[in-house]
Phi, psi and omega in degrees: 000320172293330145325296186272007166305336203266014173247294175250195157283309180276107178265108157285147188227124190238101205278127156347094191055053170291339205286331168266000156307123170319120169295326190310324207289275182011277182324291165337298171274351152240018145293313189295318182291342175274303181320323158310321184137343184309158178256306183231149210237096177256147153245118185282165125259051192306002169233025197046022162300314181304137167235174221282021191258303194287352200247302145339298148300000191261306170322297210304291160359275189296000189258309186296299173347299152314306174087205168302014218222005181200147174261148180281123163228181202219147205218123179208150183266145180223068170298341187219011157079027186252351183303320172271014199244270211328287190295328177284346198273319175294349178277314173290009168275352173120344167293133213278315206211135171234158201261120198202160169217162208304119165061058158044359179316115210204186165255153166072251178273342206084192174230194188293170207225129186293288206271334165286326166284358177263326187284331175274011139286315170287344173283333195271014191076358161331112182275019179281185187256040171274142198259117152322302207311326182291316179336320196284310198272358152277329198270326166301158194276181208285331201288337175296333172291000000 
């Protein structure tokens, strides 16, 4: 990480299955990962195990931990159809940037879905600068464009 700070400002440091990771061990090693140079802290739930109480509070952990000094982001699968529940419990738990990809289209079950998490912050009142109007034409299939 120290290494790639001299190319960029934002380094991510992304722990593997954090979500089935001892939080103590967790915490630790992304403190250790802030020290190094990361910027930003994704704890993936890379096998779509977690579900959204138990997935929150491991955010929430790591989030109070840090403080200011890293942004938290979640990476999350929906091997058990919870990848988007899952990313929304983490953003109300304190996560800055989820990881997410366009009709939810992944390996294996997929991940969270881009355009169902931007529409349930905007139906739910979510003041971010998320633009929609793109969403339908990334989202169509290619013949159709």
């Amino acid at each position: 990480m120290t290494l790639a700070r001299t190319y960029c400002d934002d380094v991510e440091f992304s722990a593997e299955d954090a979500a089935r990771t001892d939080p103590d061990y967790l915490e630790h090693v992304s403190k250790a990962a802030v020290a190094a140079g990361a910027r930003t802290i994704n704890l993936p739930d890379t096998v779509g195990y977690s579900i959204p109480s138990e997935y929150a509070a491991l955010i929430g952990r790591v989030v109070k931990a840090l403080g200011d000094t890293a942004i938290v982001s979640v990476h999350c699968h929906d091997d058990l159809g919870l990848a988007v529940a899952n990313s929304l419990a983490a953003i109300e738990a304190g996560a800055r940037q989820i990881e997410c990809t366009i009709n939810g289209i992944g390996e294996r079950a997929g991940n969270c879905s881009l355009e169902e998490i931007v529409m349930i912050l905007k139906t739910r009142g979510d003041t971010s600068r998320i633009t929609r109007t793109s969403i339908r034409n990334i989202s169509s299939p290619p013949a159709r464009r």
